[in-house]
N, C-alpha and C positions, 0 to 999 in steps of 0.2 A: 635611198634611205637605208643606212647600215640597221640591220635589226641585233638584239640579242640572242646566241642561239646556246642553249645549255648544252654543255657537256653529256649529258645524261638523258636522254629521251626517255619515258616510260609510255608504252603503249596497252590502253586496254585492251581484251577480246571478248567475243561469244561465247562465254561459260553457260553450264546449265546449274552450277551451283553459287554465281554470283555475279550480281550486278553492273552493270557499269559504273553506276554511281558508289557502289558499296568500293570495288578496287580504285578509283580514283580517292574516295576516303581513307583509305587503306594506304594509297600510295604517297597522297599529302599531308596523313602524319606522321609516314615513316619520313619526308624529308624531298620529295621530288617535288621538281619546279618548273618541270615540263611535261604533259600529259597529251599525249593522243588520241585522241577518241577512235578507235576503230568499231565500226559497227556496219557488219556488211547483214543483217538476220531481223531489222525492224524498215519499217515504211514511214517517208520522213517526219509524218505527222507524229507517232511514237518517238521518234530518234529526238524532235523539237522538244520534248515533254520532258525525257530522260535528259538531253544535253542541259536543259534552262538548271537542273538539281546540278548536274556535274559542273557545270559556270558555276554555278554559286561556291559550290567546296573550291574548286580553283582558285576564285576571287578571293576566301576566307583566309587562304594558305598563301595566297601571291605566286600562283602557278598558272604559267603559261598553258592555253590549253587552245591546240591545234586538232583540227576535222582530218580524218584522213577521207579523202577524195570529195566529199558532200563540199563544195565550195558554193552551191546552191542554196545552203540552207547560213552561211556567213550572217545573211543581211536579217534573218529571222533569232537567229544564240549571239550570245556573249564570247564570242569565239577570239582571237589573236591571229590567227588563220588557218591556213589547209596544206597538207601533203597529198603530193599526185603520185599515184603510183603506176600509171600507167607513162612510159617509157619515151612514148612518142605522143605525148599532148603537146599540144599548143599553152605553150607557157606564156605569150606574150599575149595572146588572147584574154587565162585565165589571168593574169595580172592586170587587164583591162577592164576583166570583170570584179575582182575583189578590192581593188583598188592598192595606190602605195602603202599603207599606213598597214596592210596585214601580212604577215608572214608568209613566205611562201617553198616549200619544201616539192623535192624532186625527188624520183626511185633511180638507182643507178646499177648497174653491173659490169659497165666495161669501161676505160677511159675513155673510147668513144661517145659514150651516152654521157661521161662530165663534163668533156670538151663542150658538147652540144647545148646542155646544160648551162653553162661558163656562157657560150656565145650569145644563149637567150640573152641573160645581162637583166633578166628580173626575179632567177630565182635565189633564195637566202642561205640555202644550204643542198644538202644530197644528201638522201641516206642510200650506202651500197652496198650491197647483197647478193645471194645471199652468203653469210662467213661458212655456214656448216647446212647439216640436213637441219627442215625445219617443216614438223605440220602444220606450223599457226598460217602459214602462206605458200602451199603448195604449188613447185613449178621445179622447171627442167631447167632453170638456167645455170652456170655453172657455178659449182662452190668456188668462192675465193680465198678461203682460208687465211692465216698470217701472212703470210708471204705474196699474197696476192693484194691486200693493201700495203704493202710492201712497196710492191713494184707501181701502182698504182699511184702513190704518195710521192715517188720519184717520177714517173713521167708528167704528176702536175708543176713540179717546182721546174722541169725543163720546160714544159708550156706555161711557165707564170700562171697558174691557175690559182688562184689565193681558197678555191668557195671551202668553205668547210665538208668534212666527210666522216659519216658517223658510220658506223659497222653497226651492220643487225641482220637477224638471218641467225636463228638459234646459236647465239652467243649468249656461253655461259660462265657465272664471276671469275672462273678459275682462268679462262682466254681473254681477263681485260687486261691484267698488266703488258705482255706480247701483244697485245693488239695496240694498247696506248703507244708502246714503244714504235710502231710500226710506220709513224710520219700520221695517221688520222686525226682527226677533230675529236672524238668523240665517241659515245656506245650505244643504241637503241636496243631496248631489252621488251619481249611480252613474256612468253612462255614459262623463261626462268625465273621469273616472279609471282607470276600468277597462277603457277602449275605447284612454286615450292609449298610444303608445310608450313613454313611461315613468311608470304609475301613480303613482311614490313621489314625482318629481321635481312630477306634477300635485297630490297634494294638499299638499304646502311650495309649494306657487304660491299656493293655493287659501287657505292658513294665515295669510302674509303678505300679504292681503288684507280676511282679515276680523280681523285682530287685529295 
């Protein structure tokens, strides 16, 4: 089943000066239509409480709103589905568990891990990382920079890899046009939104760049 995947991913995070719910309102009035729930700092019965408000604003605005890893809690929220971010999950497994009808996203950083990705044949998209340094998800894997979805974007069209590929990994609005140009799908953004002075004004910056 082909799903919709936006151009523009917005991912929440763990602030100590706002919400989950408050930047998801924040994000579907500036105009996103894709929402991430990331929340790695409550226990799922809180995270149930908090997503059921964040579903509602999604559903108010007509925004897709994906769990990042909780695919356990799918059958309890108003969810559309889950990203995995761990590398070497069993994707055909969690696609047996969420079922065809919900969305299902992948973490990627080499054309190894798309190919892999690709061969499952039930994930909907990739997002691959990361572009630059980035606190919101600390690790050692290597920066890819423009030039590395670059090359990237070329060895899928030699391997016929159709899946879409969205760049995140502290990307900021000034590296979407080079990066759009680069052969990708798409942008996943947190920090640069949620960290800016004014979130709302950051992703209508972020919009009118990839569209």
């Amino acid at each position: 089943m082909k799903k919709y995947i936006s151009r523009f991913h917005y991912l929440t995070q763990d602030l100590p000066h706002r919400s989950h719910i408050e930047q998801t309102e924040i994000a579907c009035k500036a105009g996103a239509n894709w929402v991430q729930y990331r929340c790695f700092s409550k226990p799922d019965e809180e995270m149930i409480q908090e997503l059921h408000q964040v579903a509602s604003i999604c559903d108010d605005w007509g925004a897709t709103l994906i769990l990042t890893d909780h695919y356990h809690l799918l059958d309890k929220v108003d969810a559309q589905g889950v990203h995995i971010e761990d590398m070497q999950a069993d994707f055909v497994q969690i696609r047996k568990i969420i079922s065809d009808e919900k969305t299902l996203g992948a973490s990627a950083n080499t054309i190894a891990n798309i190919e892999r990705i690709s061969k499952s044949g039930v994930v909907d998209y990739a997002g691959c990382g990361p572009f630059a340094h980035t606190d919101t998800k600390p690790n050692d894997l290597p920066l890819l920079e423009t030039e590395g979805y670059r090359e990237i974007s070329t060895k899928m069209k030699a391997l016929n890899i159709g899946l879409p590929i969205l760049a995140i990994g502290g990307v900021k609005s000034e590296d979407t046009e080079a990066l759009m140009q680069s052969g990708i799908y798409g942008i996943a953004v947190s920090s640069a939104i949620n960290l800016a002075e004014n979130p709302a004004e950051a992703i209508k910056d972020f919009y009118k760049k990839i569209y």
